[in-house]
C-alpha positions in Angstrom: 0.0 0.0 0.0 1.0 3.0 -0.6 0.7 6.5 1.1 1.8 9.8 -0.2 1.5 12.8 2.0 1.4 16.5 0.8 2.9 18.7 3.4 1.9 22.8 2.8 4.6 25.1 5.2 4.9 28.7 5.3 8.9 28.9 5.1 8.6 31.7 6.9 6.7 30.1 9.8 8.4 30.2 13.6 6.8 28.2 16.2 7.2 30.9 18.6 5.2 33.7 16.0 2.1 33.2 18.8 4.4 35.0 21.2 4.9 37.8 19.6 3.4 40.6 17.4 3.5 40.7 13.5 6.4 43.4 12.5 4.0 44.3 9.6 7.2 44.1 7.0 6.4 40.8 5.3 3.1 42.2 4.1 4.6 45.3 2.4 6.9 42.6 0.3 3.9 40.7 -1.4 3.4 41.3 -5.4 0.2 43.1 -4.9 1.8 46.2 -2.8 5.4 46.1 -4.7 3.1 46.3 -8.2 1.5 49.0 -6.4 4.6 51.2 -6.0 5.7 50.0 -9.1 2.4 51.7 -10.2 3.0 54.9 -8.5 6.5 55.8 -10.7 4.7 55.0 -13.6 2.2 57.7 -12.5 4.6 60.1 -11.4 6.6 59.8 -14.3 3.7 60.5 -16.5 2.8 63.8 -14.7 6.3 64.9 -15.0 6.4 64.1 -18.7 3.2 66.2 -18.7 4.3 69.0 -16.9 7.4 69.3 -19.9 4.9 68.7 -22.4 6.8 65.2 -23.6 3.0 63.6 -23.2 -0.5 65.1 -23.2 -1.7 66.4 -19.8 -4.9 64.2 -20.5 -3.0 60.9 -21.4 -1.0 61.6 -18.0 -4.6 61.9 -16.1 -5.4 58.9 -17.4 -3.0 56.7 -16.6 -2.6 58.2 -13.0 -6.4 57.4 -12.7 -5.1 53.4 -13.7 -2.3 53.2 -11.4 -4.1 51.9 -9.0 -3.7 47.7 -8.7 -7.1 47.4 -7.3 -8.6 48.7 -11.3 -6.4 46.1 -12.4 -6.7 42.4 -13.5 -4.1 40.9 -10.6 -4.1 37.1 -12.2 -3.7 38.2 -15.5 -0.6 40.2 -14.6 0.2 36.8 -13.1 -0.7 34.7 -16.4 1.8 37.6 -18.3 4.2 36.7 -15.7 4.8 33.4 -16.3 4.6 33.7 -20.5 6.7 36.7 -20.8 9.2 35.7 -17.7 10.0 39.4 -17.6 9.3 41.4 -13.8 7.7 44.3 -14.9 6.2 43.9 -18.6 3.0 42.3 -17.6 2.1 45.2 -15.3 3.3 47.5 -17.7 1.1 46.1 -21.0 -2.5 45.6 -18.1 -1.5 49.1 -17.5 -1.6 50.2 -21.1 -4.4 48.2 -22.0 -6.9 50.2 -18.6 -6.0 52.8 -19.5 -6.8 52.1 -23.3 -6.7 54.2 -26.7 -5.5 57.2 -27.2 -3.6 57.3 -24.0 -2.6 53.9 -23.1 0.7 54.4 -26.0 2.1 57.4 -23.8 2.4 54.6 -20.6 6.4 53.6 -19.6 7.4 56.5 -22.1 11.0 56.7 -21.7 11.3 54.1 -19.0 13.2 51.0 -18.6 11.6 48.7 -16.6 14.4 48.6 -13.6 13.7 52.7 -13.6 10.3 51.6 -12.2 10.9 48.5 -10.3 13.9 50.0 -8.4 12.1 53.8 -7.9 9.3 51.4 -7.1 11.0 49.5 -4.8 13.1 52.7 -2.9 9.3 54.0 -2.0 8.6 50.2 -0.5 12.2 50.0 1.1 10.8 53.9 2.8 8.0 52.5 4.2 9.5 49.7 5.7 12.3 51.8 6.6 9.5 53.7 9.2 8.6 50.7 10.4 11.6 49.6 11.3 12.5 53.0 13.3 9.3 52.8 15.0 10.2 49.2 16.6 13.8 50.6 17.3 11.6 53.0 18.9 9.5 50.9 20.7 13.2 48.9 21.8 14.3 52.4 23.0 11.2 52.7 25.5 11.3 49.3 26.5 15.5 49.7 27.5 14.7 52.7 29.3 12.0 51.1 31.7 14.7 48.6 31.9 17.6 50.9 32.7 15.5 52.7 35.4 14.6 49.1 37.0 18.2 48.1 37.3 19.7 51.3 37.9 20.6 50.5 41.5 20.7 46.5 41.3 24.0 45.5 41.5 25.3 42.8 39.8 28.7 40.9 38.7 30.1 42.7 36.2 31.9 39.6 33.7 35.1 40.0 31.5 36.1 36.3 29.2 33.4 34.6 31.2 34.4 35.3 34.4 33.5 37.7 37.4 35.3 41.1 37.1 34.0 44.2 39.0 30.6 44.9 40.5 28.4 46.7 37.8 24.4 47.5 37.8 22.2 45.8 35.5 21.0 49.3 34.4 25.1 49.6 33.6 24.4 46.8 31.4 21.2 48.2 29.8 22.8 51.8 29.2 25.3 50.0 26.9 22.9 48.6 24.7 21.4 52.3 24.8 24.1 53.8 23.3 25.1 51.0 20.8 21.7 51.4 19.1 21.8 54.9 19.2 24.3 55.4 16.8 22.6 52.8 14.5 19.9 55.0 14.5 22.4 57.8 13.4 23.4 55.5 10.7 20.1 54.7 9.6 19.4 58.8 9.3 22.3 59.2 7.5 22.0 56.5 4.8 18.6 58.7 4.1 19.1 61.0 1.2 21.5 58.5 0.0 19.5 55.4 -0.5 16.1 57.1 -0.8 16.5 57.9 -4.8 14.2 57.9 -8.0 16.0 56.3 -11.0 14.6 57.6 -14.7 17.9 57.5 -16.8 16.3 54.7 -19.7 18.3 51.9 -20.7 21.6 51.8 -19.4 21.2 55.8 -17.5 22.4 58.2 -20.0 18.7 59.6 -21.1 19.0 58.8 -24.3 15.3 58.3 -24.5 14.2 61.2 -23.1 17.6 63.8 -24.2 18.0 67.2 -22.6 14.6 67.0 -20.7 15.6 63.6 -19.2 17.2 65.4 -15.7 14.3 67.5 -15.4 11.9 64.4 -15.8 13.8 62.8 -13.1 14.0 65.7 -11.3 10.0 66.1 -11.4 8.9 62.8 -10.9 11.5 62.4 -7.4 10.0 65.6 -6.2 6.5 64.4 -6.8 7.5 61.0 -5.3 9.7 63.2 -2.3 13.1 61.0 -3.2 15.9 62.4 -4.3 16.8 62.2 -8.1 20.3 60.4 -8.8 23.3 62.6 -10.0 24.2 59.8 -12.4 21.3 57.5 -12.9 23.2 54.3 -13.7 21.6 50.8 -13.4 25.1 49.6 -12.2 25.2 51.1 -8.8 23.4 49.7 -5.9 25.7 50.7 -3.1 23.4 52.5 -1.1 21.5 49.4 -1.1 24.2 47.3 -0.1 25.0 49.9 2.4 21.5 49.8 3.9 22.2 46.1 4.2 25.3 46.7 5.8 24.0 49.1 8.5 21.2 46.3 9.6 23.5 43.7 9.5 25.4 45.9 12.3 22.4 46.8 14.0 21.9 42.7 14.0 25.0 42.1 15.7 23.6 44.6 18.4 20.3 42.6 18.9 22.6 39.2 18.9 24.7 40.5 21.2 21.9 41.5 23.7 20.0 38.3 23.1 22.8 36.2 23.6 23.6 37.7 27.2 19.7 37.3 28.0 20.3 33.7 27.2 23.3 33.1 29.3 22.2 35.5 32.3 19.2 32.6 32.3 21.6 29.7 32.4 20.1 27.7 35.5 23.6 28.6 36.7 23.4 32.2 36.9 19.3 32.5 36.4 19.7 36.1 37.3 17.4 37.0 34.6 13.9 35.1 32.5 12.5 36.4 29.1 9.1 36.0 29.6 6.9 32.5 29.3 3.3 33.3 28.9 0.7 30.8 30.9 0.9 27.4 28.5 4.6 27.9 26.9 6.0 24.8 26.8 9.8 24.9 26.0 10.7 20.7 26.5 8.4 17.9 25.3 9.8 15.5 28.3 11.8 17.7 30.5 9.0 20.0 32.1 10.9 21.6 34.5 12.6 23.8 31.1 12.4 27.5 30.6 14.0 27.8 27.7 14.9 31.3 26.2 12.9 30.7 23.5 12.7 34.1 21.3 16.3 35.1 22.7 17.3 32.3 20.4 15.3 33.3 17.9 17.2 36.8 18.3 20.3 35.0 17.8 19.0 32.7 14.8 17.5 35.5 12.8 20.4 38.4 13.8 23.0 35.7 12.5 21.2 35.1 9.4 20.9 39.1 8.8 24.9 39.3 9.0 25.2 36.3 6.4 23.5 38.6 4.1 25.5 41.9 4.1 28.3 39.6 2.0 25.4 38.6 -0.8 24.7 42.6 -1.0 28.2 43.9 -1.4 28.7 41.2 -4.4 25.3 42.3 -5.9 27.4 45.5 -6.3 30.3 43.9 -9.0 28.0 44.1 -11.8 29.4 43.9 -15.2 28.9 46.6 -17.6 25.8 48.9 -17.3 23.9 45.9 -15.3 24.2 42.5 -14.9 20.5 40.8 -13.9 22.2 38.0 -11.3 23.9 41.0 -9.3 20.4 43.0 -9.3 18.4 39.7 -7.4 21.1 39.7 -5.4 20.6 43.3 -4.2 17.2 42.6 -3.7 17.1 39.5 -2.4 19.6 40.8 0.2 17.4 43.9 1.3 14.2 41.9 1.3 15.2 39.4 3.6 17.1 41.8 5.8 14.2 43.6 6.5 12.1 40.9 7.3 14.5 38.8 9.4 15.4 42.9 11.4 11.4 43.1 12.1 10.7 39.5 13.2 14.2 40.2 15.4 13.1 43.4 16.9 9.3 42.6 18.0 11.0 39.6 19.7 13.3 41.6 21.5 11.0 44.2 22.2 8.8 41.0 24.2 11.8 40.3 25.7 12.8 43.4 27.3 9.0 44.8 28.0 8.9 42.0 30.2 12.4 40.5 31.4 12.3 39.3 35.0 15.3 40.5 37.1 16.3 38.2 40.2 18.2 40.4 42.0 18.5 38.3 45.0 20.0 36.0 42.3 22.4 38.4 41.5 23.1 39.1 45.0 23.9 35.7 45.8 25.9 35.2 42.4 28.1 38.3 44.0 28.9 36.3 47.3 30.4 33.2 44.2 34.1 34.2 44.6 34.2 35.1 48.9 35.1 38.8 48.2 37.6 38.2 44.9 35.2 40.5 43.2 36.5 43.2 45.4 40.2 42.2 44.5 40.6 45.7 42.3 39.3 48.0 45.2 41.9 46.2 47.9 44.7 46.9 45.5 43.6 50.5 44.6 43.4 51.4 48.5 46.6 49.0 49.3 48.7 51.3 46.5 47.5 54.4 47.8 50.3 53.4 50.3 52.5 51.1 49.1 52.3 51.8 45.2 50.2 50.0 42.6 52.8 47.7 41.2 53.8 46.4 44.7 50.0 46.1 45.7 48.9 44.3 42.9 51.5 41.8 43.8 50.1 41.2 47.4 46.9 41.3 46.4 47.6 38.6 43.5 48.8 36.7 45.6 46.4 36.4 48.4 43.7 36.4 45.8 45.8 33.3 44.5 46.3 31.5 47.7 41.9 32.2 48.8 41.2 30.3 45.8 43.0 27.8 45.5 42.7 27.1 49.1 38.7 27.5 49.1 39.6 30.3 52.2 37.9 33.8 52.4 39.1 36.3 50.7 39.1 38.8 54.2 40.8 35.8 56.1 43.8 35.5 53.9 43.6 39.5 53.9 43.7 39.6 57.8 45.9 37.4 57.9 48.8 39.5 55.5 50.2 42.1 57.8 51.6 43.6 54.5 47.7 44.6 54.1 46.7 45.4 57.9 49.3 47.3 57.8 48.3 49.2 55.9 43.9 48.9 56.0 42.1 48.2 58.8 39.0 45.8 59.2 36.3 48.1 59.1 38.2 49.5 55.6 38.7 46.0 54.2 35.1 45.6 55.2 33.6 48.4 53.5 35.8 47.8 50.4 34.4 44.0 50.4 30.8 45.0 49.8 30.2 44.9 46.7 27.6 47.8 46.3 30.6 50.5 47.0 32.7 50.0 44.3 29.9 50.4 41.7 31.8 53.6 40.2 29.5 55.3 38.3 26.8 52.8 37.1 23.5 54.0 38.9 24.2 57.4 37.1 25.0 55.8 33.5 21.8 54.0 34.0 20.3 56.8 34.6 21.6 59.3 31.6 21.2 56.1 29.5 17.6 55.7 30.6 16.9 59.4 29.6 18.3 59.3 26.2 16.4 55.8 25.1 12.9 58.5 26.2 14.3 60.6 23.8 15.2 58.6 20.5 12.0 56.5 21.9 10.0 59.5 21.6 11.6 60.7 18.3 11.7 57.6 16.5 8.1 56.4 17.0 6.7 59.8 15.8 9.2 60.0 13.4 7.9 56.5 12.1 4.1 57.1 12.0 4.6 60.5 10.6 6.2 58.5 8.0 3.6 56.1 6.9 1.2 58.7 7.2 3.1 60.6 4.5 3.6 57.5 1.9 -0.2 57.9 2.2 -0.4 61.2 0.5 1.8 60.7 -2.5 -1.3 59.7 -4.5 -2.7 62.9 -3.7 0.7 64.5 -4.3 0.3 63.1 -7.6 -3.3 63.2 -8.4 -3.4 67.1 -7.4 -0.3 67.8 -9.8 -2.5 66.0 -12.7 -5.1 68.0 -11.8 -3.2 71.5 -12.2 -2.1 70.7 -15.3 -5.4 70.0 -16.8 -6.5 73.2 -15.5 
């Protein structure tokens, strides 16, 4: 007998997805909404073209009033797909054919079709771009809660896996503060770089469209708000790769952070839990487990974002004007990024909205080493007296002898006349306690807590402000068709 199965899986499926919220940036990579900002170049370009008086105002009013995929036959754009095998004709001919005779012959004038796909896909890359500083935002408020929390929580501070100097958690958090803050700068910067409308023609040199060709580009950037390209050349995609680049460093920041949630939950250290909804089950015969589920995910999808940034810097050797292989690369690279960057940040945003802090943990983990911690203090105070060279030596070696000897750190102390000699009990005491050689870790926390409010603050305004805008450009659009017909 036999059986044949037929197994139907979303690749893009995580059993954890329940946990956590959709980032929203999948979506905005379907056919239907890319066509659709392929559809809004073709508009703009045809008011420009208008405006110069390359095409009739009325043709340009038409086919704006077409470039809209929901007038449009989806599945016969489909069908054209897979018969023509080209990425943008089949779009560009159910265009022509809506919008009809005698317009429908003015459509793509002057266009090749990566002027439209890659203008096209610069307004996509924009929105998701918002999106994306809106859940950096959102990471922002949720660090700063978490700053404030462990502002005064002092912890083991760890250097190659092992105990160092006492630190705070919130130490911890401001750190993480300020290395996404200057991916936020980065992400700012890259703006008027990679945020450009393409209308060159075949291979950039408007040879279609002659001396109006800048202006058309010009016209249809401003109508689209991107900026035109000084040299509109097919060949160059390293603002794209760039782009890439900067989230595949923003990636290794939300690795980093996830991987120290995951080993601060060791049942070893346990001084901190990501959070387990009611019903989470992390082992199928070990039910004790608390596994750090969507920290691992953190670490899974932040590793695959990094593999990526090499796939868009060699999408950048293309050969001649273009070479098609190094263009899927490029977009392959930037689509993926984005997608694996949201599902990475709504995970960490769970994670840090709701991490549990143990502090008694931490406490406890503080008492590990009997006093070693404090080792850097003693030797500080000791060569206030006796010089820094000489009391590292004493201290090294007591710290030596208390741990290889499984003794108390104070008792060998008290028992080295080279350091009562010099520090009394009550001193060594004092410099023992962990929670008075903090430095200055409550106030970092605290400054770092205060500028996560701010980019928070900043970044998710600046994000809805900027979907709210990619609503308007097809009344940007529409009202500049208007004028003209007027």
């Amino acid at each position: 007998m036999n059986i044949c199965y037929t197994f139907y899986m979303d690749t893009d499926e995580r059993f954890t997805d329940g946990r956590v919220p959709d980032a929203k940036i999948r979506i905005l990579f379907q056919d239907e909404h890319r066509w659709q900002r392929w559809l809004d170049v073709e508009a703009a370009l045809a008011v420009a073209e208008a405006e110069l008086d390359i095409i009739p105002v009325e043709a340009a009013e038409a086919i704006k009033e077409w470039s809209d995929i929901r007038k449009l036959d989806i599945e016969r754009i489909r069908e054209g797909r897979r018969k023509n095998s080209h990425k943008i004709m089949s779009l560009v001919t159910e265009l022509s054919n809506a919008v009809g005779d005698p317009h429908g012959g003015w459509v793509h004038w002057g266009a090749t079709a990566e002027n439209i796909h890659r203008t096209g896909d610069m307004l996509l890359l924009r929105e998701v771009h918002y999106v994306l500083l809106d859940l950096i935002g959102q990471s922002f408020s949720a660090m700063a809660s978490l700053a404030q929390k462990g502002e005064d929580m002092v912890c083991a501070g760890r250097t190659h896996g092992q105990q160092a100097v006492p630190i705070t958690f919130g130490f911890v958090v401001a750190g993480w503060i300020d290395e996404f803050s200057r991916h936020v700068d980065r992400l700012h910067e890259i703006e008027p770089r990679i945020f450009t409308a393409m209308m060159g023609g075949a291979v950039g040199n408007y040879a279609s469209l002659g001396e109006k060709g800048p202006k058309v580009q010009a016209k249809m950037a401003q109508l689209l708000d991107l900026h035109p390209m000084a040299v509109p050349s097919r060949a160059m995609s390293d603002a794209q790769a760039e782009y890439v680049c900067i989230l595949g460093l923003l990636a290794g920041t939300t690795g980093k952070i996830a991987k120290e949630i995951s080993l601060l939950m060791q049942t070893e250290l346990a001084e901190v839990y990501e959070p387990m909804p009611k019903g989470t089950i992390s082992s199928s015969t070990m039910p004790h487990k608390r596994n750090p589920q969507l920290a691992d995910d953190c670490i899974a999808f932040s590793a695959e974002v990094r593999a990526l940034v090499p796939l868009a810097l060699e999408g950048m050797l293309h050969d001649y004007e273009v070479n098609g292989a190094n263009t899927t690369m490029t977009d392959d690279a930037i689509k993926r990024a984005c997608i694996l960057t949201g599902d990475t940040l709504t995970r960490l945003i769970v994670i840090l909205s709701g991490l549990e802090l143990n502090e008694d943990r931490m406490r406890s983990n503080l008492e590990i080493t009997g006093g070693l911690l404090s080792s850097e203090a003693i030797m500080l105070s000791l060569g206030k007296v006796i010089g820094r060279q000489h009391a590292h030596e004493v201290v090294y070696e007591d710290a030596q002898e208390s741990a290889i000897d499984k003794k108390p750190f104070k008792e060998i102390l008290l028992h080295d006349h080279r350091v009562t000699d010099c520090l009394d009990e009550d001193t060594l005491s004092r410099l023992l306690d962990p929670a008075t050689k903090i430095g200055l870790s409550a106030k970092i926390s605290r400054d770092g807590a205060q500028k996560a409010h701010k980019f928070a603050e900043e970044l998710q305004h600046k994000g809805n402000h900027g979907l709210m805008k990619e609503d308007r450009i097809h009344m940007s659009v529409l009202h500049n068709v208007q004028k003209l017909h007027n």
